[in-house]
C-alpha positions in Angstrom: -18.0 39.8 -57.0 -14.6 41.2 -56.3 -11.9 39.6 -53.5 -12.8 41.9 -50.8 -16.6 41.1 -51.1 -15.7 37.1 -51.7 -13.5 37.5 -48.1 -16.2 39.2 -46.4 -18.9 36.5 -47.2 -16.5 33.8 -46.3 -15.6 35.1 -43.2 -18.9 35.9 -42.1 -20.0 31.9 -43.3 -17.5 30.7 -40.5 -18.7 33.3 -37.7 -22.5 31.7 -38.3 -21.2 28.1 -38.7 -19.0 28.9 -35.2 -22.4 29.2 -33.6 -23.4 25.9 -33.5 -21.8 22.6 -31.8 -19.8 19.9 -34.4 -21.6 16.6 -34.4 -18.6 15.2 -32.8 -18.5 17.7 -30.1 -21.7 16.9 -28.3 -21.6 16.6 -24.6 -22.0 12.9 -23.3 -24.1 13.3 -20.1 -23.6 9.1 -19.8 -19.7 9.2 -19.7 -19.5 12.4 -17.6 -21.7 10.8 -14.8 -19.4 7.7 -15.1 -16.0 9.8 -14.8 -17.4 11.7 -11.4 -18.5 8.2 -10.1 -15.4 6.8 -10.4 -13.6 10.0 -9.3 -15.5 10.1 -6.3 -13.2 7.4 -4.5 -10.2 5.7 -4.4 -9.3 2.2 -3.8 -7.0 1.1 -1.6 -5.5 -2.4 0.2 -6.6 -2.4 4.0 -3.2 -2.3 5.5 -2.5 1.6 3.9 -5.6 2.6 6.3 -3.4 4.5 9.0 -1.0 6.4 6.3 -3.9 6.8 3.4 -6.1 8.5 6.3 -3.9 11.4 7.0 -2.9 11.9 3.9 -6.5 12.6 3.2 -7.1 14.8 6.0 -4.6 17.1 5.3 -5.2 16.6 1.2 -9.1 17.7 1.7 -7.9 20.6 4.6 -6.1 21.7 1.8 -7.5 21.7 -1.4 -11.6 21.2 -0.2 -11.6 18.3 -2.9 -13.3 15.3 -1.8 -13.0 12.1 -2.4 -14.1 8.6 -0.4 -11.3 5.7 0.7 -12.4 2.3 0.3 -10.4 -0.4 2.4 -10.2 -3.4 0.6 -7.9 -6.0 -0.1 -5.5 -5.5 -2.9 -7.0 -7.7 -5.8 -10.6 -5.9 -5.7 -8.7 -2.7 -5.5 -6.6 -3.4 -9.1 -10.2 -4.8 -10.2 -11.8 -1.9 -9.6 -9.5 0.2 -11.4 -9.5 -2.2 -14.4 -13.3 -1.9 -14.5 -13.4 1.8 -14.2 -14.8 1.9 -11.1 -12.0 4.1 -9.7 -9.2 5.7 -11.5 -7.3 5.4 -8.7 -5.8 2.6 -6.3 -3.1 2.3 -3.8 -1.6 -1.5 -3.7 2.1 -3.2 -3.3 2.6 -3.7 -6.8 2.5 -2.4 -10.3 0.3 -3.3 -13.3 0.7 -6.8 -15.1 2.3 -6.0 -18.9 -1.8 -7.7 -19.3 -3.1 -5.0 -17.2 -1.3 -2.4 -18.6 -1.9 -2.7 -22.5 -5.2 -4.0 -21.6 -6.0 -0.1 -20.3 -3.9 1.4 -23.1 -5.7 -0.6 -25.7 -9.1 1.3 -24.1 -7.3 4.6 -24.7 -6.0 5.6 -21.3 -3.0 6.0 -20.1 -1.9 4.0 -16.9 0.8 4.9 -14.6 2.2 3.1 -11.5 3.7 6.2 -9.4 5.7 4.7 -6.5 4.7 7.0 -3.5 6.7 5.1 -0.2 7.7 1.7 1.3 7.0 -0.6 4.3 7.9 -3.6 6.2 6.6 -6.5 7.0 6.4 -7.1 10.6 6.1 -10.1 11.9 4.9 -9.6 15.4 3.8 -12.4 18.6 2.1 -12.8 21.6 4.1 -10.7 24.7 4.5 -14.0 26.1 6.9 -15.5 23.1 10.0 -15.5 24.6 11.7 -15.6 21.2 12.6 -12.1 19.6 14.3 -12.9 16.2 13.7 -15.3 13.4 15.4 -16.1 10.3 14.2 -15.2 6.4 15.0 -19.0 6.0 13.1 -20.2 8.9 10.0 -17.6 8.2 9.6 -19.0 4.6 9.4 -22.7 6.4 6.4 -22.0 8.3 4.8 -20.2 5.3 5.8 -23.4 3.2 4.6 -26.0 6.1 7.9 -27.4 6.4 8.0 -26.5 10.3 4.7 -25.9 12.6 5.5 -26.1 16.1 7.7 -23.5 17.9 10.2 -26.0 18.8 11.1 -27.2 15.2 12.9 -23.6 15.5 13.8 -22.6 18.6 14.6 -26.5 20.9 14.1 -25.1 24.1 10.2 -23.3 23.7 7.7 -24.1 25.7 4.7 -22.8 22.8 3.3 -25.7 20.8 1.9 -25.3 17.2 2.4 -22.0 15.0 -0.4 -20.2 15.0 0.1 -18.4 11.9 -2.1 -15.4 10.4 -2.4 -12.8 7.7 -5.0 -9.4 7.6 -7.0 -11.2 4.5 -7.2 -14.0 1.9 -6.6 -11.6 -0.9 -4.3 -8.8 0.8 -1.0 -7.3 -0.3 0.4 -9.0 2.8 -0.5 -12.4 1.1 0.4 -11.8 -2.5 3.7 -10.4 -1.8 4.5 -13.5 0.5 3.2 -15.8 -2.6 5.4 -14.0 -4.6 8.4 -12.7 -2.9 8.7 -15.9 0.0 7.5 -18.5 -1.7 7.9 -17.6 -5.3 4.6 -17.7 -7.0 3.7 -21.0 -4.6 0.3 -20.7 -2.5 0.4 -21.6 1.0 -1.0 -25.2 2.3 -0.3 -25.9 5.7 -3.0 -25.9 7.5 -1.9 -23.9 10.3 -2.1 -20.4 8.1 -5.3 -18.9 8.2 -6.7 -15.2 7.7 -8.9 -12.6 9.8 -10.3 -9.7 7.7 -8.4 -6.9 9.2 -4.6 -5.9 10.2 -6.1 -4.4 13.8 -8.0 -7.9 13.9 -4.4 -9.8 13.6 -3.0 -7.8 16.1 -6.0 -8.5 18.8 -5.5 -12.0 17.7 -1.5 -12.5 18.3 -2.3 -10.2 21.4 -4.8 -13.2 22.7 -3.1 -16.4 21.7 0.2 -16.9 23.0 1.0 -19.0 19.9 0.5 -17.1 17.4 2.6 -15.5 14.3 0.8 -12.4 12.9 2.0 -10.9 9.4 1.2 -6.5 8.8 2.0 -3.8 7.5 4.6 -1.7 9.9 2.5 1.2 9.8 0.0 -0.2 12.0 2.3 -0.6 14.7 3.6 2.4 15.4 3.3 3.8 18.9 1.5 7.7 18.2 2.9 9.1 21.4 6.5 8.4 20.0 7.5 11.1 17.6 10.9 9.6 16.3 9.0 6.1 15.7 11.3 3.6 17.5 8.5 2.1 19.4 5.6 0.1 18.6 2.8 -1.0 20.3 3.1 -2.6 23.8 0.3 -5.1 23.7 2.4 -7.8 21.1 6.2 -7.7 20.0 7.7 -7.3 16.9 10.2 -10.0 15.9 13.6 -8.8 14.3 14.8 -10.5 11.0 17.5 -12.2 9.9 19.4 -12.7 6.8 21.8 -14.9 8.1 21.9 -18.4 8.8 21.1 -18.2 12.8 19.4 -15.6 13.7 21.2 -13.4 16.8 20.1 -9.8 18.0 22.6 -8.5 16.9 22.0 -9.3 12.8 18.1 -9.0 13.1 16.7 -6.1 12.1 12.9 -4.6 12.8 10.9 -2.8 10.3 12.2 0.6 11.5 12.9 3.5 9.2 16.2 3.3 9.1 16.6 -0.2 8.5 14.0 0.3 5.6 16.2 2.9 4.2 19.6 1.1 4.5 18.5 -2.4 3.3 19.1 -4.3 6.8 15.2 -5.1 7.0 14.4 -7.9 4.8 10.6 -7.7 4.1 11.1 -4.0 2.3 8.1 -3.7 -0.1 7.3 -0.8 -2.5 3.5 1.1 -2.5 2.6 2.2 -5.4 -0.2 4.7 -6.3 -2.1 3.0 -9.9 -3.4 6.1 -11.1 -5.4 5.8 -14.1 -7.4 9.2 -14.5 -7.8 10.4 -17.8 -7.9 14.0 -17.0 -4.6 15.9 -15.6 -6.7 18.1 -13.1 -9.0 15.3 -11.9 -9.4 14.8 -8.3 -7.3 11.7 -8.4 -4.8 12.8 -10.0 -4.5 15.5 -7.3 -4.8 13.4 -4.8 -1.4 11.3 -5.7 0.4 14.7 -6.7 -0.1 15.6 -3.3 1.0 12.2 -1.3 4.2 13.0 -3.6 4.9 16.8 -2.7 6.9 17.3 0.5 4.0 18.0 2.7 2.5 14.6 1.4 6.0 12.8 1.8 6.4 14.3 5.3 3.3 12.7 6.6 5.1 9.5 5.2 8.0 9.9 7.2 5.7 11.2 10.2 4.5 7.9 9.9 7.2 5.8 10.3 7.0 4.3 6.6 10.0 5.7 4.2 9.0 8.1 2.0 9.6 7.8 -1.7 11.6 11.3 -2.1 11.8 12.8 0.7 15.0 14.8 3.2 15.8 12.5 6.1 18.2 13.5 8.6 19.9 10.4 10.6 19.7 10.4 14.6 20.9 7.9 17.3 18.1 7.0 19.4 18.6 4.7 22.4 15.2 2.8 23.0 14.4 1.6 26.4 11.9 -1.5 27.6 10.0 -0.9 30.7 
């Protein structure tokens, strides 16, 4: 047999051979109904509702991919990631180093993409009299140390602190336990929990004592379209860094205070984003929130976008 006819048979060996799959190349109808399952929603802590829900409406206008929100706390969100359930969450924090390799070690490849921030507000009753409050005095109620209005401010006419959070298990909480009261869980027995951040604010709206604790982007006012005002039914308390705290060095969880560092209770929301395929639905989805278009609806919203043009305007804000 000469070279040519030795090339010719070997060449036409692979053609045949191309024809059928590799053993290793078989489909897995299992995994592939497990990927779509979890790519079918994302998880996301309750308080990103307002922001997370126009994002998606304008993400699914746009691109006809769908894809389900599920408002939970914080916790079940990163647990649903870590069980596969989702590949994507939306939460105040980034992945433990445990979390992390613990995903890595399964072969994928986790990434904590910071998307915007928020505030804190701490908002009472219309009928509080007292409009600014100390980072000091703030952790002292979440510690117990203080529970009636008057430990702080002499001359109220409120008794006990009413104090309470969206849930048990929120971002609100955790980053309170972690960033107030470092790592220490609360104990007074005046702190106590609703399910939802438009329950706390129908709560503080009804009980003249009471000190709510949200996420700023549930109280902006819709009508206002440079988001200086919040809602009318409860007040938003400014915060102070100093020692006493005067109107003039309290700051509220406006835009501009985020974005300069005056507000205080500035926290980072992160997109955990842990889908294994760069054109997954997911992965699209986060992409998006971090164009311009997706950044803008941050700013629409009155949170600070990530990366994002803002152009700096006086605004004089009037009560009525």
């Amino acid at each position: 047999m000469n070279a040519f006819n030795k090339l010719h048979k070997l060449v036409g060996l692979t053609l045949i051979l191309g024809l059928f799959p590799g053993c290793g190349n078989k489909p897995n109808p299992e995994k592939e109904q497990a990927y779509q399952k979890a790519a079918s929603i994302f998880a996301a802590d309750e308080s990103f509702y307002p922001i997370l829900d126009e994002e998606l409406y304008y993400f699914t206008t746009q691109t006809l991919d769908s894809i389900t929100p599920l408002y939970i706390n914080e916790q079940d969100a990163v647990k649903k990631v870590m069980k596969l359930e989702t590949w994507l969450a939306f939460t105040t924090r980034d992945f433990t180093p445990k979390e992390r390799q613990n995903l890595i070690d399964r072969k994928y490849m986790p990434r904590a993409i910071p998307i915007a921030y928020d505030g804190l507000a701490i908002i009472v009753n219309n009928a509080n009299p007292d409009s600014c409050i100390t980072i000091t005095d703030f952790a002292r109620i979440l510690k117990g140390e203080v529970s009636s209005w008057k430990d702080i401010y002499p001359q109220s006419k409120l008794g006990e602190i009413d104090v309470v959070f969206d849930n048990p298990l929120s971002s609100t909480v955790r980053w309170c336990v972690d960033s107030i009261l470092g790592g220490k869980q609360f104990s007074a027995k005046n702190i106590g929990a609703v399910q939802t951040s438009a329950a706390v604010i129908d709560y503080v709206e009804n009980h003249e004592n009471a000190l709510g604790i949200i996420g700023s982007n549930w109280l902006n006012d819709k009508r206002d379209t440079t988001n200086v005002t919040f809602k009318k039914n409860i007040s938003v308390m400014g915060v102070s860094k100093m020692k006493t705290a005067e109107k003039y060095n309290s700051w509220k969880p406006y835009q501009f205070y985020l974005y300069n560092g005056n507000y205080p209770l500035r926290r980072t929301i992160y997109a955990l984003l842990n889908d294994p395929r760069p054109n997954g639905v997911a992965t699209s989805f986060t992409h998006f929130i971090q164009l311009p278009k997706g950044q803008k609806i941050i700013l629409r919203s009155g949170l600070l976008p990530r990366s994002a043009n803002m152009n700096v305007r006086d605004v004089i804000v009037k009560k009525q």
